[in-house]
C-alpha positions as CSV (number, residue, x, y, z in Angstrom):
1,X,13.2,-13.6,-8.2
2,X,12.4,-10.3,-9.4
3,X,9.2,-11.4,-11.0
4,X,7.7,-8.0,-11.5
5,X,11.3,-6.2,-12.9
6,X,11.0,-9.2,-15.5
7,X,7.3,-8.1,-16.4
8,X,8.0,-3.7,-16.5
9,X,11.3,-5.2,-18.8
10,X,8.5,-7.0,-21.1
11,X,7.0,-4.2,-21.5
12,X,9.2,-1.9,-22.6
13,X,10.7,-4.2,-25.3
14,X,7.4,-4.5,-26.4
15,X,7.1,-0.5,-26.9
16,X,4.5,-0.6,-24.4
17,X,5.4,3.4,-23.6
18,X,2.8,4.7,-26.0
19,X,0.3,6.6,-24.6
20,X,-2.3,3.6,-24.6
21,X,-4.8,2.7,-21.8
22,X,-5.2,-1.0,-21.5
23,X,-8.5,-1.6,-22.6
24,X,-9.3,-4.8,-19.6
25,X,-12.3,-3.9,-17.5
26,X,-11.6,-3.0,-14.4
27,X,-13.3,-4.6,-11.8
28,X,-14.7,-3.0,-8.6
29,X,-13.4,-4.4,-5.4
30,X,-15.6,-5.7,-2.8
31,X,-16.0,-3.7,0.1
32,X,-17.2,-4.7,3.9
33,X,-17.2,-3.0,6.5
34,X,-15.6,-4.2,10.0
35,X,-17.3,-2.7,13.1
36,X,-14.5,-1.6,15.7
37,X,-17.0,-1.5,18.9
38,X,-16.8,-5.6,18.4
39,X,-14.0,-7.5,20.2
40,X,-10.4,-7.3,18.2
41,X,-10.7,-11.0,17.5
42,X,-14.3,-10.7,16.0
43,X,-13.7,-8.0,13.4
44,X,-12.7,-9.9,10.4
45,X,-14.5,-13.3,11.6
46,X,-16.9,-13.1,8.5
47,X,-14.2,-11.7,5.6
48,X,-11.7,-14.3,6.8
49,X,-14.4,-17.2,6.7
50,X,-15.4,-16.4,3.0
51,X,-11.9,-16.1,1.8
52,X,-10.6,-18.8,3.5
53,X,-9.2,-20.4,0.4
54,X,-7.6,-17.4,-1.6
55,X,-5.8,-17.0,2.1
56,X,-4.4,-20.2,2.3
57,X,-3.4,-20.6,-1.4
58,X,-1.5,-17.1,-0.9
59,X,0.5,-18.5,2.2
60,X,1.7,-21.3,0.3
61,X,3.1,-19.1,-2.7
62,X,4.5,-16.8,0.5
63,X,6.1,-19.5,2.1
64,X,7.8,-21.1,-1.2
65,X,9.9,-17.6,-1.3
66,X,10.7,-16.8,2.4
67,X,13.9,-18.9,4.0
68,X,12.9,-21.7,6.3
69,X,15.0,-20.6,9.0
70,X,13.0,-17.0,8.8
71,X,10.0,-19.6,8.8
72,X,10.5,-21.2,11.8
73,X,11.2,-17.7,13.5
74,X,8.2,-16.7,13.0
75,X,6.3,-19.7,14.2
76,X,7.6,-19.0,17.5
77,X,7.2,-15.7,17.5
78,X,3.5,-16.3,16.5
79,X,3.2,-18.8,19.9
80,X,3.8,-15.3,21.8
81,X,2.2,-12.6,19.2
82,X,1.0,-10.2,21.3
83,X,4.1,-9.7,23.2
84,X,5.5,-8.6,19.5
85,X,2.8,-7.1,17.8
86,X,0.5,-4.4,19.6
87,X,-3.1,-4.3,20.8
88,X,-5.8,-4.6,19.2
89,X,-3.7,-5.7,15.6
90,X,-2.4,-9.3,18.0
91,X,-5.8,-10.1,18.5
92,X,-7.3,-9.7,15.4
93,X,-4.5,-11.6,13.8
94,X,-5.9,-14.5,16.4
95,X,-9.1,-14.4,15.1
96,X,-8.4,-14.2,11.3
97,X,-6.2,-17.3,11.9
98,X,-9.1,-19.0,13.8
99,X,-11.7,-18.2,11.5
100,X,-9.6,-19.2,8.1
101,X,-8.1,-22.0,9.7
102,X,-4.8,-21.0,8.6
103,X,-1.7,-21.3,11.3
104,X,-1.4,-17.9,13.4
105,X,2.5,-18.0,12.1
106,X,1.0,-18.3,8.6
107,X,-1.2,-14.9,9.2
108,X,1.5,-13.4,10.7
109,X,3.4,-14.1,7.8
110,X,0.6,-12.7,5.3
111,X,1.2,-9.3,7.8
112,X,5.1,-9.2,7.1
113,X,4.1,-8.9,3.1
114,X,6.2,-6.0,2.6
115,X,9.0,-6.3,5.1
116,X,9.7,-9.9,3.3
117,X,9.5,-8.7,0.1
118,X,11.2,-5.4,-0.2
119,X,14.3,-6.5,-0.9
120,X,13.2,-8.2,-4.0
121,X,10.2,-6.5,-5.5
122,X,9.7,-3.2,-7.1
123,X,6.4,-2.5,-6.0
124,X,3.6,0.6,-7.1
125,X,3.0,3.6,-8.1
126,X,1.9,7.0,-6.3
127,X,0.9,10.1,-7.6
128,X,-0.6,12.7,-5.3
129,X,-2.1,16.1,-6.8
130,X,-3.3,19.5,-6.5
131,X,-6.1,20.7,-8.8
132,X,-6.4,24.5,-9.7
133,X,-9.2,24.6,-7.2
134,X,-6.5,23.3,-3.9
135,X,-8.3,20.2,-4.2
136,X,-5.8,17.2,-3.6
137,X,-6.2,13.9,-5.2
138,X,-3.9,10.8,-4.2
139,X,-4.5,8.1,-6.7
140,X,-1.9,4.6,-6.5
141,X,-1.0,1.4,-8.8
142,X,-0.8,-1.5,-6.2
143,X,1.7,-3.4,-8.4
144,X,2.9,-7.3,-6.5
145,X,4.7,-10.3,-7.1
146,X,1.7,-12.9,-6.4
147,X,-0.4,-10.9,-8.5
148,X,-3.4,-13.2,-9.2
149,X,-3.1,-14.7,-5.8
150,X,-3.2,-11.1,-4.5
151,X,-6.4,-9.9,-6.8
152,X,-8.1,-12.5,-5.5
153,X,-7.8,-11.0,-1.9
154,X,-8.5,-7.6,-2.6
155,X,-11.2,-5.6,-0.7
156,X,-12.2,-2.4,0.4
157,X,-12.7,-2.1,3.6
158,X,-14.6,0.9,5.7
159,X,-13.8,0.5,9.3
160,X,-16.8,1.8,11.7
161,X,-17.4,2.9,15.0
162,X,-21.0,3.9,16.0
163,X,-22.1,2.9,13.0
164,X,-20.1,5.8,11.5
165,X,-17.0,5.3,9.3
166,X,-13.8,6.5,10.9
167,X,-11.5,5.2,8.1
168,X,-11.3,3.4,4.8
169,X,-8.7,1.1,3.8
170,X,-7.5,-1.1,1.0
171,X,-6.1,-4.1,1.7
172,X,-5.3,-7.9,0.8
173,X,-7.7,-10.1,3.4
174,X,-5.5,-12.0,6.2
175,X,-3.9,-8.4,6.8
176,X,-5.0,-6.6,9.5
177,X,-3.0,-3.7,8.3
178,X,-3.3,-1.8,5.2
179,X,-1.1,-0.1,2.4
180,X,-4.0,2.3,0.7
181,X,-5.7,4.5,3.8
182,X,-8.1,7.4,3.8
183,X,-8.8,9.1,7.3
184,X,-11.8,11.2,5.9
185,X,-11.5,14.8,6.1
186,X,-7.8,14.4,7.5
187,X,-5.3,12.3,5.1
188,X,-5.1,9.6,3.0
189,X,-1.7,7.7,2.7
190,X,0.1,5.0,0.0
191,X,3.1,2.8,0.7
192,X,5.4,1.6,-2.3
193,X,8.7,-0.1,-1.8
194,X,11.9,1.2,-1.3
195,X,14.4,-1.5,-2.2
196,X,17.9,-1.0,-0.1
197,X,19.0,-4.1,0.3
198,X,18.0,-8.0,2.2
199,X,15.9,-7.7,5.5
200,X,16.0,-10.5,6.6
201,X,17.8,-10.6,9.9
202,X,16.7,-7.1,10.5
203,X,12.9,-8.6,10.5
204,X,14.0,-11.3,12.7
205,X,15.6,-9.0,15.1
206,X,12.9,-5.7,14.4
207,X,10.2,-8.7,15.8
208,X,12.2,-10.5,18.0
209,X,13.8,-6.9,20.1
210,X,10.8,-4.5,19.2
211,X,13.2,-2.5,17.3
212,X,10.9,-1.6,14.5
213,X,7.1,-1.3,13.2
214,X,5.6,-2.9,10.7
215,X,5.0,-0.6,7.9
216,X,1.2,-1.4,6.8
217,X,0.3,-1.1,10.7
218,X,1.6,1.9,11.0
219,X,-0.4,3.3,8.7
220,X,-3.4,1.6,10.2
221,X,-2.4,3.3,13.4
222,X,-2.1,6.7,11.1
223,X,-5.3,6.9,10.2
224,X,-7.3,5.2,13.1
225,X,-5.5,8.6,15.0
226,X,-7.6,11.8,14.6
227,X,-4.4,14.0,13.6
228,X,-3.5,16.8,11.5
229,X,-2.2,16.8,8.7
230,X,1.6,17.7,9.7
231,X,1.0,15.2,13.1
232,X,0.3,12.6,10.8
233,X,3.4,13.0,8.4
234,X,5.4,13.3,11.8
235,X,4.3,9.7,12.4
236,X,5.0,8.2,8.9
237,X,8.2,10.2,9.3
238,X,9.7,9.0,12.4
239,X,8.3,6.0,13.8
240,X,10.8,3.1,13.6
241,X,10.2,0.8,10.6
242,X,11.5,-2.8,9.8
243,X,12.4,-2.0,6.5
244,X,12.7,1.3,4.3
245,X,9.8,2.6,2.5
246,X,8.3,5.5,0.8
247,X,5.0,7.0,2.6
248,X,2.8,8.9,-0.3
249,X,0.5,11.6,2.3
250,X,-2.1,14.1,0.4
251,X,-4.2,16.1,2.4
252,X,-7.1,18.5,2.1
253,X,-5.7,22.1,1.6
254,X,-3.5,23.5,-0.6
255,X,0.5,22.2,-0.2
256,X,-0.6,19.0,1.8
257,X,0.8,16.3,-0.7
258,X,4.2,15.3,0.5
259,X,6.4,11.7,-0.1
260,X,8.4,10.6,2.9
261,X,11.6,9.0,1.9
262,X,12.1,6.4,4.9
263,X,15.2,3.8,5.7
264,X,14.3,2.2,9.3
265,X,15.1,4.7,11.8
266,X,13.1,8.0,10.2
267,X,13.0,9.8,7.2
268,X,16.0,10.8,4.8
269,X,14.1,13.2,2.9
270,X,10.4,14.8,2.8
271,X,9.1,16.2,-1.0
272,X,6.1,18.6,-0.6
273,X,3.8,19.8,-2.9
274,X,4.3,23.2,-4.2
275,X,1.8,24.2,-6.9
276,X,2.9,28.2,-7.0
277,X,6.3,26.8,-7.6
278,X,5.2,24.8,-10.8
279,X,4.9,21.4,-8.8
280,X,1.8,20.8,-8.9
281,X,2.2,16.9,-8.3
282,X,4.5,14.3,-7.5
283,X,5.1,10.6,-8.9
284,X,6.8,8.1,-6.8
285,X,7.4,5.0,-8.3
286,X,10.3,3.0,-6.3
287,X,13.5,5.1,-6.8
288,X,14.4,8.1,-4.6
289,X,13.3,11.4,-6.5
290,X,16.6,12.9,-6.5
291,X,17.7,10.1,-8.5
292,X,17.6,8.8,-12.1
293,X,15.3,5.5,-12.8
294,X,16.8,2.7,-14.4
295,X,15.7,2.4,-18.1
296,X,14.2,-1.1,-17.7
297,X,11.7,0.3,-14.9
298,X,10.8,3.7,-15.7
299,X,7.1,4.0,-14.5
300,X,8.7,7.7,-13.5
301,X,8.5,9.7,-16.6
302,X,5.5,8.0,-18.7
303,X,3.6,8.6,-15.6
304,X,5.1,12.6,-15.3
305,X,4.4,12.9,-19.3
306,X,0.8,11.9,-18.7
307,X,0.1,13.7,-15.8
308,X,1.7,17.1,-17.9
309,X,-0.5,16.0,-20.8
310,X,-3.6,16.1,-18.1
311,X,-3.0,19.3,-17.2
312,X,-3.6,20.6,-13.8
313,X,-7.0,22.5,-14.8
314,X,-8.2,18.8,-16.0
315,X,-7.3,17.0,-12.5
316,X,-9.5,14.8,-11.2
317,X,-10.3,11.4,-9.8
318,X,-11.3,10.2,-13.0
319,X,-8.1,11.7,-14.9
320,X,-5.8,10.2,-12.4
321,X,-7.3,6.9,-12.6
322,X,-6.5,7.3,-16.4
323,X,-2.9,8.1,-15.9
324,X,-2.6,5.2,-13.5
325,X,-4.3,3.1,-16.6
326,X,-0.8,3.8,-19.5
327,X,2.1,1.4,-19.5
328,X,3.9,0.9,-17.9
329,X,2.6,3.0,-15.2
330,X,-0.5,-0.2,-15.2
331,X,1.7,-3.0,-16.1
332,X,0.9,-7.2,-15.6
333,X,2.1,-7.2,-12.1
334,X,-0.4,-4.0,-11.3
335,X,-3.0,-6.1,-8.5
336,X,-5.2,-2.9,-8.2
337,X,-5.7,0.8,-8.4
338,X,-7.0,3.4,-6.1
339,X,-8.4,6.9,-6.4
340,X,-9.2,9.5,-3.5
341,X,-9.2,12.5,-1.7
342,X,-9.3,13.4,1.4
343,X,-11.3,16.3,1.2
344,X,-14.0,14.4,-0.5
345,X,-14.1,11.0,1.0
346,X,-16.9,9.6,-0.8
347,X,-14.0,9.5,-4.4
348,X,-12.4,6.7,-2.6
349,X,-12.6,3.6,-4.5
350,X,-10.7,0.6,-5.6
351,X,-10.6,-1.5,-9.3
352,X,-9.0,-5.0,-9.6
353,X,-7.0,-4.8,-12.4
354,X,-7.0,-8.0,-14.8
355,X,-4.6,-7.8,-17.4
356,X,-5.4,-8.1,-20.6
């Protein structure tokens, strides 16, 4: 299908590499907040009612590209869900499904995005930072296949406990997990897709044996831990996956910004930050860094030109967002953006992107 490689090749032969910020407003995203002292299948009861319909109208454009027989697996896995998927994340899939009154295989589904879509999507970009000050700003294009279905699902959400936020995510509404995650004062982590190769009997088994996490849960599980910096990278880094992936972690002192290179077992490579060394950021698009991107998908180098062009005394949340604005960095399959830092967790916010 490839449906966002087709729109990053537009692009490009329609010189779109100038240094140009599309000029369509970006629009906040909503943002709730989901209390954690309620019962698992509670939490999302209200989101899930209100976007009932964007939820169901995504499953349909989800199921039109997964293979029946993958299909049907999952039904049945979804008749037993929480001997597959963990507590608390099997429960609130229950009551997401119950309050939307979409099929528990179909939410399940809506949780496997990624691992069903790796293989044929080349998904986001990260960029993670480290001002003159130490400060460390993460900033990330969400870019999707499904794009308007996908805009329409978008919120921010801060999860509480005690009436006190322990962690902020971004997220698509039917997931329980989440690909954009801030664990205030601690980390804040991105996922984009690392394509090597089809999944689909590896998902079937990972569910079927308990052979592998699901990546946007994991980071769920990341940042609802209180760890360090380094325990948390150890997690991205090691915990058995489904599919491959690149983890994007910043932190909150100098050096912490580091992308995690992951097939399924653990990670293949670990890039840190090294600001007295001259690298004072890092771009991941969907490529391994070591490695040269192909010229029809080079989000890579516009992005490192713009973020040389910045400057690192000129950093910022603001400057970042801007760098995440130039094609094809921002392109027509981009579904959001997100700025942060986890030293300063009140930056963290999310636009909508529309496309012009």
């Amino acid at each position: 299908m490839a449906i966002l490689c087709a729109h990053v090749r537009v692009l490009f032969l329609l010189g779109a590499l100038q240094q140009v910020v599309f000029s369509a407003t970006p629009v906040p995203a909503k943002r709730y907040i989901v209390n954690l002292d309620l019962l698992p299948q509670d939490r999302f009861h209200d989101i899930a009612v209100y976007y009932a319909d964007d939820l169901k109208a995504f499953v349909k454009e989800l199921r039109q590209i997964v293979p029946q027989e993958v299909i049907d697996v999952v039904d049945v896995i979804a008749a037993t869900v929480d001997k597959h998927i963990r507590a608390p994340y099997a429960a609130e899939m229950v009551g997401v499904s119950l309050a939307a009154g979409v099929a528990l295989g179909d939410i399940l589904l809506a949780n496997l995005l990624y691992e069903l879509t790796a293989h044929n999507t080349k998904a986001c970009t990260s960029i993670v930072a480290e001002a003159l000050n130490g400060t460390i700003y993460h900033g990330r294009n969400m870019d999707y296949d499904f794009t308007d279905a996908l805009r329409n699902l978008t919120v921010v959400i801060d999860y509480q406990q005690g009436g006190k936020t322990v962690y902020t995510g971004t997220t698509f509404v039917g997931m329980v997990g989440m690909l954009s995650a801030q664990r205030p004062y601690r980390y804040t982590i991105t996922l984009d897709e690392r394509d090597q190769g089809g999944w689909w009997e590896n998902l079937v088994e990972a569910l079927v044996e308990g052979t592998g996490g699901v990546t946007s849960i994991l980071i769920r599980d990341t940042v609802t831990g209180d760890y360090t910096f380094e325990a948390a990278v150890g997690k991205l880094a090691y915990s058995p996956l489904i599919a491959p992936c690149y983890f994007i972690v910043g932190g909150t002192t100098s050096g912490q910004g580091v992308v995690i290179t992951r097939d399924r077992v653990s990670a293949v490579d670990l890039w840190y930050l090294n600001a007295l060394g001259g690298q004072w950021f890092l771009v991941e698009t969907n490529y391994d860094h070591w490695t040269t991107p192909p010229p029809d998908d080079d989000r890579r180098d516009p992005a490192i030109k713009a973020m040389n062009a910045t400057g690192r005394a000129n950093i910022n949340a603001p400057a970042l967002f801007s760098v995440l604005s130039i094609p094809p960095v921002m392109n027509p399959a981009t579904t959001y953006t997100v700025t942060m830092s986890a030293e300063i967790p009140e930056l963290y916010n999310t636009w909508v992107r529309p496309y012009p």
